[in-house]
C-alpha positions as CSV (number, residue, x, y, z in Angstrom):
1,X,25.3,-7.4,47.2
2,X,23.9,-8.7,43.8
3,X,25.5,-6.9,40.5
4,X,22.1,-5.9,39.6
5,X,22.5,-3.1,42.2
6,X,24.9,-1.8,40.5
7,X,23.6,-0.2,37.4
8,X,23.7,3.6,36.8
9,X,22.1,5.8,39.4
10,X,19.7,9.0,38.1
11,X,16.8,7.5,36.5
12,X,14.7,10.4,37.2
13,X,17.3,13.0,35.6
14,X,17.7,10.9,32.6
15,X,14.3,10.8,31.6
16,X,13.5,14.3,31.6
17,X,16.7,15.1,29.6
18,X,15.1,12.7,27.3
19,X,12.4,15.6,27.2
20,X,14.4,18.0,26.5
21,X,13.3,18.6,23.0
22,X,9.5,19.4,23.9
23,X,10.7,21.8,26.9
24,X,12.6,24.0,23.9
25,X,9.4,23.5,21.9
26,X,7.3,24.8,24.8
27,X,9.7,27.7,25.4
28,X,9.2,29.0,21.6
29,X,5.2,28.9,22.2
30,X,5.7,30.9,25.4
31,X,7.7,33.4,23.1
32,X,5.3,33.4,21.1
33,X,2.0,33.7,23.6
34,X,3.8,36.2,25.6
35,X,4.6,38.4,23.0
36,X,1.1,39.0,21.6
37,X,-0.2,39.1,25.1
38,X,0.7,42.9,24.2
39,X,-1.8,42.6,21.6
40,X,-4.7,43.9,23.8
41,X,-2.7,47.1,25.3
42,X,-1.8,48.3,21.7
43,X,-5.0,47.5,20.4
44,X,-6.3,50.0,22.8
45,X,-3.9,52.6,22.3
46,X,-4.0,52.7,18.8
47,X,-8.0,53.1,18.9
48,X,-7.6,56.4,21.3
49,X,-4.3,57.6,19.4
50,X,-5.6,56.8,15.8
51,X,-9.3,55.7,15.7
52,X,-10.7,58.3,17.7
53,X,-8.9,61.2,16.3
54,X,-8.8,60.2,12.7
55,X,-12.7,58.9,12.8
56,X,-11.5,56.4,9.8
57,X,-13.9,53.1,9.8
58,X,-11.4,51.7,7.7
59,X,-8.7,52.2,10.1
60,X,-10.9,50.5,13.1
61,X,-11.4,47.8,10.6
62,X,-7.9,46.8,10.0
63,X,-6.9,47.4,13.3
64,X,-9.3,44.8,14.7
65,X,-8.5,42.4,11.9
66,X,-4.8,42.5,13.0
67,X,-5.6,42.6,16.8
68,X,-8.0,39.3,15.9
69,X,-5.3,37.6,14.3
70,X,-2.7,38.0,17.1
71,X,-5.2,36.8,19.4
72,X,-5.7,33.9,17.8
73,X,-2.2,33.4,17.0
74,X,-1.8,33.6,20.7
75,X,-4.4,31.0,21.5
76,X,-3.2,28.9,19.5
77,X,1.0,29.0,20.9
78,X,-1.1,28.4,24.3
79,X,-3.0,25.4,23.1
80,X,0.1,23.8,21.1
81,X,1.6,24.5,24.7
82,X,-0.6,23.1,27.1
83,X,-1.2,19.7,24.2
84,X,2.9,19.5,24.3
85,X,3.2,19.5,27.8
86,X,0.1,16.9,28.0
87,X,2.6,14.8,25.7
88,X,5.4,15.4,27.8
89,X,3.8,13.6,30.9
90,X,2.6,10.8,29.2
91,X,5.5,10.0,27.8
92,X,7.5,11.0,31.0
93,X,4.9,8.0,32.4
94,X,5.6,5.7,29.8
95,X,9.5,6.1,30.5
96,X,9.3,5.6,33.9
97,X,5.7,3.5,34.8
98,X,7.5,0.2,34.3
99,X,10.8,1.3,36.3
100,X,8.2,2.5,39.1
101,X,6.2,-0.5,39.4
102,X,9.8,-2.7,39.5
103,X,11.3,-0.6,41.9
104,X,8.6,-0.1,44.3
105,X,8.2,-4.1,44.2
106,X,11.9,-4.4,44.9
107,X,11.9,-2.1,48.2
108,X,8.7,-3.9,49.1
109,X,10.1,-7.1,48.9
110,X,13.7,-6.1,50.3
111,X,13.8,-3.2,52.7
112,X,9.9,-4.0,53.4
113,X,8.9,-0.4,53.5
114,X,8.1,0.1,49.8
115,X,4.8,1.8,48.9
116,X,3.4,1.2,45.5
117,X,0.6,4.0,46.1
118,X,2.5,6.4,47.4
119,X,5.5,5.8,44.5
120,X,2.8,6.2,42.0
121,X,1.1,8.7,43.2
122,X,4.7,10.4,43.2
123,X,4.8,9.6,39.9
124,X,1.2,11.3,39.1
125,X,2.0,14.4,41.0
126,X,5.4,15.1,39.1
127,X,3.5,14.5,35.8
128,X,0.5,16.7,37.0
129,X,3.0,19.4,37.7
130,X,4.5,19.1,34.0
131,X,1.5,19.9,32.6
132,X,-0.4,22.5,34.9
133,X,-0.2,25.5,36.1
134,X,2.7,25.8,37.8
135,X,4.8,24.9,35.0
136,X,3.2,27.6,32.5
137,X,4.0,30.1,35.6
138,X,7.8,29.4,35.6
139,X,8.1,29.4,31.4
140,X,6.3,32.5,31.6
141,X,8.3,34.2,34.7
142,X,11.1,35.6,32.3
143,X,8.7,37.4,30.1
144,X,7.8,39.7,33.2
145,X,11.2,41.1,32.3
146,X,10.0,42.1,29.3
147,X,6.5,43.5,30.5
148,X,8.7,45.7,32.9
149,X,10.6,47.6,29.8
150,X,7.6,48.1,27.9
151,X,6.4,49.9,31.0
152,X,10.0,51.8,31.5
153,X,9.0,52.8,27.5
154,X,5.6,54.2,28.8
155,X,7.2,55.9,31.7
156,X,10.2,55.0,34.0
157,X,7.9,55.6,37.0
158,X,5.8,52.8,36.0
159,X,8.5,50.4,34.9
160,X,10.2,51.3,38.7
161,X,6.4,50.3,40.1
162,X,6.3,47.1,38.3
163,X,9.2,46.1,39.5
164,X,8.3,46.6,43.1
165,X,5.6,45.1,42.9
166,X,7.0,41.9,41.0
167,X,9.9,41.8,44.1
168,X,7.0,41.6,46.7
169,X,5.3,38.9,44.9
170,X,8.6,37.6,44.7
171,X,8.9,37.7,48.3
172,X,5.5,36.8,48.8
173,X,5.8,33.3,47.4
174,X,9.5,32.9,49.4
175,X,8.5,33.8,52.4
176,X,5.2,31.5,52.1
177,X,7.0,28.6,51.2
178,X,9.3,29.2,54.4
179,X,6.5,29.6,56.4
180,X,4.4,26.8,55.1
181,X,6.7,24.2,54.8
182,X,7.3,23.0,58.3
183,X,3.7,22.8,58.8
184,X,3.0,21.1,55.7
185,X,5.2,18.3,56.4
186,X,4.3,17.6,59.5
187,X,0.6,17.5,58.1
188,X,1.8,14.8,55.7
189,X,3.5,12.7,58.2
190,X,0.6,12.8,60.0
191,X,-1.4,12.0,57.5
192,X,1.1,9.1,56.6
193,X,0.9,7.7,60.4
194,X,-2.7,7.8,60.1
195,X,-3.0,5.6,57.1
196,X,0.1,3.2,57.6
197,X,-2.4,2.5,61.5
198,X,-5.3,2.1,59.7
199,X,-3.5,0.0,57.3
200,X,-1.8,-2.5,59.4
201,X,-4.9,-2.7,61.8
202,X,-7.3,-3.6,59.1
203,X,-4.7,-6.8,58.1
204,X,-5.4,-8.0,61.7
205,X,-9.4,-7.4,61.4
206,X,-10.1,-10.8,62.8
207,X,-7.7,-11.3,65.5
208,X,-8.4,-7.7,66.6
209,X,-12.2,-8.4,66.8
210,X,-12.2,-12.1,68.5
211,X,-10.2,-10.5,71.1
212,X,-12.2,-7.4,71.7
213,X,-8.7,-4.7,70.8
214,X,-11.0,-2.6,68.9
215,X,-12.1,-0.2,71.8
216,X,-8.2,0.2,72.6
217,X,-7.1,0.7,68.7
218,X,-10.3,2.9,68.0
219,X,-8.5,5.4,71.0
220,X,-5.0,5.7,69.5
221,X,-6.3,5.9,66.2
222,X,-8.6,9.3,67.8
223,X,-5.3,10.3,69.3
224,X,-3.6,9.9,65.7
225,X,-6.6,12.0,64.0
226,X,-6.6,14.4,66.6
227,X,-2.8,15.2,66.1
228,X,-3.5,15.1,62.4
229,X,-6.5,17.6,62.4
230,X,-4.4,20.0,64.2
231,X,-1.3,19.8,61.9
232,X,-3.6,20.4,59.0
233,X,-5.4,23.1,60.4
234,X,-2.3,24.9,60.9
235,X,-1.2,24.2,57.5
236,X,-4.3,25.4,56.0
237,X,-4.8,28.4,58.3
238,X,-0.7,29.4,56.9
239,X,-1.4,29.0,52.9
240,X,-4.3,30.9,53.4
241,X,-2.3,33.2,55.3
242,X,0.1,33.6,52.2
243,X,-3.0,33.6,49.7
244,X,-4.8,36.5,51.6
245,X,-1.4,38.6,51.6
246,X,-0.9,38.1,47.8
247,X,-4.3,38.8,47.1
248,X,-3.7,42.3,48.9
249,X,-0.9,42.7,47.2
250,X,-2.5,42.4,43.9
251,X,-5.1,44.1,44.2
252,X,-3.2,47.4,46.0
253,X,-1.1,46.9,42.6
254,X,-3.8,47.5,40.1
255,X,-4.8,50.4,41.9
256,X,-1.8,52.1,42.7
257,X,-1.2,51.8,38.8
258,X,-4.1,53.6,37.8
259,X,-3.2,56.2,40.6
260,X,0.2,56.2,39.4
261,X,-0.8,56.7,35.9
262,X,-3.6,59.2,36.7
263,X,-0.6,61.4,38.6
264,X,1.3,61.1,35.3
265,X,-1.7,62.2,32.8
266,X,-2.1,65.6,35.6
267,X,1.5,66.4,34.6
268,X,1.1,66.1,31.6
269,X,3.6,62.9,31.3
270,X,1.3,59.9,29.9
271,X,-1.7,60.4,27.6
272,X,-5.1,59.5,29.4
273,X,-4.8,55.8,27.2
274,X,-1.7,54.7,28.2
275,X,-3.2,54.3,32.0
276,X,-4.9,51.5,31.2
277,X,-2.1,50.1,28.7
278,X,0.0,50.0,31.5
279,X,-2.5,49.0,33.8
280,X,-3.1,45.6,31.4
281,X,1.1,45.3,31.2
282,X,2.0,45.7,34.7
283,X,-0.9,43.0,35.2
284,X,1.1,40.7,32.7
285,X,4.7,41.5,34.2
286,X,3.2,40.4,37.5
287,X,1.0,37.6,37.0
288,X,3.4,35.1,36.7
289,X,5.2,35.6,39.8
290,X,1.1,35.5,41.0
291,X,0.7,32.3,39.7
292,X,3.6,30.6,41.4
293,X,2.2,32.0,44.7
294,X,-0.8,30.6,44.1
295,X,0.6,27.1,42.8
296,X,3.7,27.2,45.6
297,X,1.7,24.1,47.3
298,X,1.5,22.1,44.0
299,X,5.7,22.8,43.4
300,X,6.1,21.7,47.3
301,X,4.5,18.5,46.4
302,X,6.2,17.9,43.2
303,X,9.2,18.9,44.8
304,X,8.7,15.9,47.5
305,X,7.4,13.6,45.2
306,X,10.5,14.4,42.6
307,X,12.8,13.5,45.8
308,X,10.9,10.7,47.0
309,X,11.1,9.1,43.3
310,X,14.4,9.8,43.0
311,X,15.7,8.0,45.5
312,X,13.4,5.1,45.1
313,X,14.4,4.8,41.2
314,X,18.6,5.5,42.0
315,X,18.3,2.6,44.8
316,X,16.7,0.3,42.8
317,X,17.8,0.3,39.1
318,X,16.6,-1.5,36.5
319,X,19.0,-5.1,36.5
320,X,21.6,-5.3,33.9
321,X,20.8,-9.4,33.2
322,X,20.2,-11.2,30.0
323,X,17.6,-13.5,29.2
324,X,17.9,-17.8,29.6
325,X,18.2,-19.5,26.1
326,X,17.7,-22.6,27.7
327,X,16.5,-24.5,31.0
328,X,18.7,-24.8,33.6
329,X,19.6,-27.9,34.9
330,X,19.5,-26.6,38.8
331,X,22.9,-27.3,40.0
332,X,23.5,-25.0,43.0
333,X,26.4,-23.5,44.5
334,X,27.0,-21.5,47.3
335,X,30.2,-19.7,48.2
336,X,31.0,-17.8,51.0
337,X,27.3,-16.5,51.5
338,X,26.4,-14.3,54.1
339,X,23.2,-12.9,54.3
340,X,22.5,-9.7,56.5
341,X,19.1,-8.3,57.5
342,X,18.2,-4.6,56.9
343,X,19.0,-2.6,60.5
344,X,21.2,-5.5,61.6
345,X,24.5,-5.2,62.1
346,X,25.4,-9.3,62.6
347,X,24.7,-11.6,59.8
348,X,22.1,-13.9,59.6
349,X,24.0,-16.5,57.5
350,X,27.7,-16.7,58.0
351,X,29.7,-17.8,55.5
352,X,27.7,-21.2,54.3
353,X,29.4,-22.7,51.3
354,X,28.4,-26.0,49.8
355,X,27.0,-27.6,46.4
356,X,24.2,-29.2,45.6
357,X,23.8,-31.7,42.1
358,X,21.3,-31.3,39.9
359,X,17.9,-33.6,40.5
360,X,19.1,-33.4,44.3
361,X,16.7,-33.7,47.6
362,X,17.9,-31.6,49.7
363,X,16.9,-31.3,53.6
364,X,17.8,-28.1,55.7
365,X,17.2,-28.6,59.1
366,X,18.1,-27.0,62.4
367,X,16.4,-25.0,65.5
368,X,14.8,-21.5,65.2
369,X,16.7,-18.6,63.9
370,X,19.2,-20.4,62.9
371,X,18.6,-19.0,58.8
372,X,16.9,-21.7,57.3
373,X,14.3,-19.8,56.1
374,X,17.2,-16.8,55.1
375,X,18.8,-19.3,53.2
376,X,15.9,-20.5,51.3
377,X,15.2,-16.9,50.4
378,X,18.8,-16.8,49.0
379,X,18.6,-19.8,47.4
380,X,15.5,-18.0,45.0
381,X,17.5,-14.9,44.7
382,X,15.3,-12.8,46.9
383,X,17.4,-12.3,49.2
384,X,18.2,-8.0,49.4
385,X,21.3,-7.9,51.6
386,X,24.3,-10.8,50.9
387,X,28.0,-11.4,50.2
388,X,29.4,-14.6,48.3
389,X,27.9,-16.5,45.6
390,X,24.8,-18.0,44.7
391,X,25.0,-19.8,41.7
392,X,22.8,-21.7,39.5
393,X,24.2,-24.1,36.0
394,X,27.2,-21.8,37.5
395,X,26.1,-18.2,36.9
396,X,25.3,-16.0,39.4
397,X,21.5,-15.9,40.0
398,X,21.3,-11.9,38.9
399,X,23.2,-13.0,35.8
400,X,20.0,-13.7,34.0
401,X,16.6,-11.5,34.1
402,X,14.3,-12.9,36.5
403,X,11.2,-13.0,34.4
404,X,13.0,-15.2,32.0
405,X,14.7,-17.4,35.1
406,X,11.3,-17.2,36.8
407,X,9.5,-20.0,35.4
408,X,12.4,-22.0,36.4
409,X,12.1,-22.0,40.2
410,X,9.5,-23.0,42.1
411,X,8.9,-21.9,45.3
412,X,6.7,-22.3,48.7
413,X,6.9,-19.6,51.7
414,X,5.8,-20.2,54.8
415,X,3.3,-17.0,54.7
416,X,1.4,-18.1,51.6
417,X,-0.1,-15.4,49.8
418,X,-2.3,-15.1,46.6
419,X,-2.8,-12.6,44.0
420,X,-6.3,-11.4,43.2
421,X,-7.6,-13.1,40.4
422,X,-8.9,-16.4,39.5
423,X,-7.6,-19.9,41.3
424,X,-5.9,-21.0,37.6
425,X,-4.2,-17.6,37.4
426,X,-2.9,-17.8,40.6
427,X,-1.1,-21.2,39.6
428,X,-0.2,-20.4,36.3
429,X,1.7,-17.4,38.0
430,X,-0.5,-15.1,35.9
431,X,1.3,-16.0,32.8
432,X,-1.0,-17.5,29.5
433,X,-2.4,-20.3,31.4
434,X,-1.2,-23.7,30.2
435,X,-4.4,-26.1,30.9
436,X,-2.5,-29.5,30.8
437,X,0.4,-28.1,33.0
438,X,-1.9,-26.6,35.7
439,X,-4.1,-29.8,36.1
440,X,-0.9,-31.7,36.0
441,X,0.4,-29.4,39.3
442,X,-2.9,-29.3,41.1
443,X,-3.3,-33.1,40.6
444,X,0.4,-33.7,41.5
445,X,-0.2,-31.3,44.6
446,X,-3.8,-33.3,45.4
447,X,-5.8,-30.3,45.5
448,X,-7.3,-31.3,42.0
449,X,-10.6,-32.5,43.9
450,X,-10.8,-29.8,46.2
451,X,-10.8,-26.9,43.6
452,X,-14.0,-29.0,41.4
453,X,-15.7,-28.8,44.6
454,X,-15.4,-24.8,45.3
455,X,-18.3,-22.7,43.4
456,X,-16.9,-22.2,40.1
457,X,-13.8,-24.2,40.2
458,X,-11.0,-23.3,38.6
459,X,-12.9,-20.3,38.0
460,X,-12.8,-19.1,41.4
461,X,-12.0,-16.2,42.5
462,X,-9.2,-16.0,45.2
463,X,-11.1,-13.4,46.9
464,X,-13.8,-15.7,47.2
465,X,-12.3,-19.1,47.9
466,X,-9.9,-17.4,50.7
467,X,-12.4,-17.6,53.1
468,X,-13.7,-21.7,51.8
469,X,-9.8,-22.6,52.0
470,X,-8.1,-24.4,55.4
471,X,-4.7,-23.4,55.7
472,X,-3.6,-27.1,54.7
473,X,-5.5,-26.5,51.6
474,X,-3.9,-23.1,50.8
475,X,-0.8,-24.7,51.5
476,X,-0.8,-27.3,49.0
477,X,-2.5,-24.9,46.7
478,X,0.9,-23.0,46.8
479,X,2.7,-26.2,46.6
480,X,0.7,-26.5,42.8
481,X,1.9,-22.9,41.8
482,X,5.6,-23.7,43.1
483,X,5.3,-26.9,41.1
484,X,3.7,-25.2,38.1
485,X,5.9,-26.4,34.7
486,X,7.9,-28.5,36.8
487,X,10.7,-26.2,37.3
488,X,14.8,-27.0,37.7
489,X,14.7,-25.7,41.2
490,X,12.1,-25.8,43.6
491,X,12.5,-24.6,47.3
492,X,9.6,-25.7,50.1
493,X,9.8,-23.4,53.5
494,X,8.1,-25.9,55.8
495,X,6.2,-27.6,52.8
496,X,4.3,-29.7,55.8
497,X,3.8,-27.8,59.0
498,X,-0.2,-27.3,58.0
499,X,-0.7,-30.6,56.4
500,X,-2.8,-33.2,58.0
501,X,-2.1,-37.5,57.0
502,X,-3.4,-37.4,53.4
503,X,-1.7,-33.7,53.1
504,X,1.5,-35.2,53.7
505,X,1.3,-38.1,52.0
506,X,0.7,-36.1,48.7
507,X,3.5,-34.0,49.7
508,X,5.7,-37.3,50.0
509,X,4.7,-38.3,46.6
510,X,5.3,-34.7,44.7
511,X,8.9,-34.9,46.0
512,X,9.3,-38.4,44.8
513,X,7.3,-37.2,41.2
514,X,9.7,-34.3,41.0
515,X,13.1,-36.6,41.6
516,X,11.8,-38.6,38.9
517,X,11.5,-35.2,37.0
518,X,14.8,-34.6,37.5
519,X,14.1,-31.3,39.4
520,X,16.4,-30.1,42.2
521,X,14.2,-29.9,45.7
522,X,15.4,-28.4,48.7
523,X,13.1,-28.7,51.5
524,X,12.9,-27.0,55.1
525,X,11.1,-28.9,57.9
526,X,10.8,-29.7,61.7
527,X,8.9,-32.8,60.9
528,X,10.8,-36.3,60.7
529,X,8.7,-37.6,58.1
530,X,10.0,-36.5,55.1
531,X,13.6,-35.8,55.8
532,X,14.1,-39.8,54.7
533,X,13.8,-38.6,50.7
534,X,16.3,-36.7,50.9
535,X,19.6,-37.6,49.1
536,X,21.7,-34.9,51.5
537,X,20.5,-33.4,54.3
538,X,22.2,-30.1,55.8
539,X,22.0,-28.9,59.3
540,X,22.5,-25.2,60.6
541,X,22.9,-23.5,63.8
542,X,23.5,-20.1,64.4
543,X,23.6,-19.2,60.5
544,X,26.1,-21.8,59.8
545,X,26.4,-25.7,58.8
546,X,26.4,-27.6,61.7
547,X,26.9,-30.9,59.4
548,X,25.8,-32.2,56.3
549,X,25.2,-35.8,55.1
550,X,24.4,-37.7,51.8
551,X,21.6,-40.3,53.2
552,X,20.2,-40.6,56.4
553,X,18.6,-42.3,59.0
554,X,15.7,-40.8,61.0
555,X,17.0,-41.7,65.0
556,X,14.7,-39.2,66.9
557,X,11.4,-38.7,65.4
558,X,9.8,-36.2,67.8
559,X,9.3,-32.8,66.0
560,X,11.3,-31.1,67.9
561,X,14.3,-32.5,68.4
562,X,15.7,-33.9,65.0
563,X,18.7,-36.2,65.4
564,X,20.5,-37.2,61.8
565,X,23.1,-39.9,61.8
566,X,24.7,-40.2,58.6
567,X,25.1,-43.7,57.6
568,X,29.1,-43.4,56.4
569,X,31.6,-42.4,59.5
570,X,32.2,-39.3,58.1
571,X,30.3,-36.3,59.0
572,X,31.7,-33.4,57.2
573,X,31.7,-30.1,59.8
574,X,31.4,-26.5,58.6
């Protein structure tokens, strides 16, 4: 496994301790706010106790200068709150966009079920969470405690009613998220299914239209909506369900504290005021517990998201690797490799060792499934699952950072993708484009001619020339991004097998240009015609080397069979 794997686990964790600071900040302003939330309930009690039976204008004066100033001592602890937390999420984002965006990329590109979206919409619904409403309910749930002994102070009745009410809430909210949370994950898996079909239907648009699937898709995809519709009317019909019940709930309790409070003025326990004093506290010792009710689906989905992040983050870390100080010269070395594929127990590659010198042609041959193409993968260090070494200038290829070793390796898949953005971006790598070195690699690749000719030449946009492109064209358009800067080590998976005459000619003479470079080239092909440029040519079969030979001589030259007799006596088995 590579040593960048290995760095420390519980990225999520580690950036919110780094927020710890603002979370005691925001705890002080809750103090604060919830302590003159009492402001309103004395306000009115001392205009009945004093006001009214004093008649003093100067006394209602003050009174409502004081209660003024709380209040707007209060708004302001809530707005210093609510701009913290806003703080706190964007710089939770900053901590962890990068990390995100790297990680997501690496289980795209290793495990092949990565999902950028979903991770940063993860990402979005944890810092949405920080800074709503759900957050203020839970700094503001241990206040309720102090609501309830204001009310025990009024009367012990109506702190022993708040508290009843606060446990049903309490139970409320539990026994909702129970209820709700089967059905609301099987709505999002649903939901998932639906999109991940849609998804992988619409990258097969063509096919599925020249060969008239659409009619059979279009019915699964009913089925899929069907089942999805039903899961998420069940979810639906259960919050509302829980919202219905806590509304009841809340509403029997500002009654019943009136009645209670009205019981306690006809015995002559509570003075007519204090009914709606307590009325306004019990209100306050209960709405936070309220609030998380009503926000329980919001802390479900943070909850997911937080987990889903979590592990994304702990199983890719950020690499541990240090940056090139100069270029390699791209002498390989493999020991003891062996490569597996995720869910598959048997190797792919099974302990290949060999070297290869720098400015070397290399040719891998051998029949299908026998890990050419797994090799080339490791060769480029994208490899996710492998034992051994794979060296390069003798360091291990996750000894350095790959945006600094980047630039130094060139390579060609044999699905050929682009990026959206201009044809020059694309072969620049989306790096500051260098004018004289991508002219140099699209003339070197021939496609020089062929890009002037599309509408707005080097200007184009993929988007737009995708459809104007052959795949031989597109083919040696990724042949002048692989070549782009002439790199130490560049590896071509089946550089030729959509090239036509003049295709492969210009193929034959970029290998020859980039020996006289001095560039190491290893090269995977089923086609005899340029296997005699290479200085060594290596054969696998069944994830092993067969033979390998320095020089050769082309015996058999029908694609599918390749026969290579080494011109000494010697072939060296593996």
């Amino acid at each position: 496994m590579p040593a960048s794997a290995m760095a420390s686990p519980q990225a999520l964790p580690a950036a919110l301790r780094l927020l710890r600071r603002e979370f005691a900040v925001c705890i002080v302003f809750s103090l604060v706010a919830n302590l003159l939330m009492v402001t309103p309930a004395l306000y009115m009690m001392q205009l009945f106790d004093r006001v009214m039976q004093s008649g003093s204008d100067f006394t209602l004066y003050v009174l409502t200068a004081v209660m003024v100033f709380f209040l707007a001592v209060m708004a302001f602890a809530e707005w210093s709150r609510a701009r913290l937390l806003v703080r706190m999420g964007v710089k939770l984002d900053k901590l962890l966009s990068s990390h995100v965006f790297n990680a997501s990329f690496q289980s795209q590109m290793h495990a092949g079920k990565g999902d950028p979206v979903q991770a940063f919409s993860d990402l979005t619904q944890v810092r949405q969470f920080l800074t709503g409403a759900g957050l203020f309910a839970f700094l503001d749930a241990p206040w309720s405690i102090f609501y309830i002994g204001v009310l025990f102070l009024l009367h012990p009745w109506l702190g022993w009613l708040s508290i009843a009410f606060t446990l049903i809430l309490a139970l409320v909210a539990h026994l909702g998220h129970r209820l709700s949370l089967n059905p609301l994950e099987q709505s999002q898996a649903s939901q998932g299914q639906l999109n991940a079909f849609i998804l992988s239907k619409l990258k097969n648009a063509d096919t599925i239209e020249a060969m008239g699937m659409l009619p059979h898709f279009r019915k699964r995809w009913l089925k899929l909506h069907a089942q999805h519709l039903q899961t998420s009317h069940a979810a639906q019909n259960r919050g509302s369900q829980v919202q219905a019940f806590s509304k009841f709930v809340r509403y029997a309790q500002q009654s019943l504290s009136l009645g209670v409070g009205a019981l306690l003025v006809l015995r002559g326990e509570l003075s007519p005021v204090s009914i709606f004093a307590a009325n306004i506290l019990m209100g306050r010792a209960t709405a936070p517990i309220d609030a998380l009710v009503s926000s329980w689906g919001a802390l479900f989905a943070a909850r997911k998201s937080y987990g889903r992040l979590a592990v994304l983050l702990d199983a890719n870390p950020q690499p541990q690797a240090i940056a090139l100080t100069a270029k390699p010269a791209g002498r390989l070395r493999l020991q003891g490799l062996v490569a597996y594929a995720p869910g598959r127990s048997a190797p792919i590659l099974k302990g290949i060792s060999t070297d290869f010198a720098a400015g070397q042609i290399v040719a891998i041959l051998g029949p299908s499934g026998s890990g050419k193409t797994t090799l080339a993968r490791c060769l480029v260090g994208i490899w996710p699952a492998y034992e051994g070494l794979v060296q390069l200038d003798g360091h291990a290829l996750d000894h350095w950072s790959r945006d600094s070793l980047g630039p130094y390796i060139g390579y060609l898949p044999q699905d050929i993708q682009f990026s959206e953005g201009t044809i020059a971006e694309n072969i620049a790598r989306f790096g500051i484009a260098d004018t004289d070195k991508v002219l140099a690699a699209t003339q070197l690749a021939g496609v020089h001619d062929m890009i002037l000719r599309l509408p707005r030449g080097y200007d184009t946009e993929m988007g737009e020339a995708g459809g104007l492109l052959s795949g031989g064209q597109r083919q040696r358009m990724g042949l002048a991004r692989a070549i782009y800067g002439l790199p130490c080590l560049i590896v071509l998976d089946e550089p030729n097998s959509n090239l036509d005459t003049d295709g492969e000619l210009a193929l034959i003479a970029v290998i020859k240009q980039l020996k006289a470079f001095g560039s190491t080239v290893v090269f995977i092909t089923h086609r005899t015609n340029i296997v005699s440029l290479a200085d060594r040519v290596v054969t696998l079969d069944d994830g092993r080397i067969l033979h390998e030979a320095d020089g050769v001589q082309i015996v058999s030259p029908a694609p599918h069979k390749l026969t290579v007799v080494p011109p000494v006596a010697l072939v060296q088995p593996v």
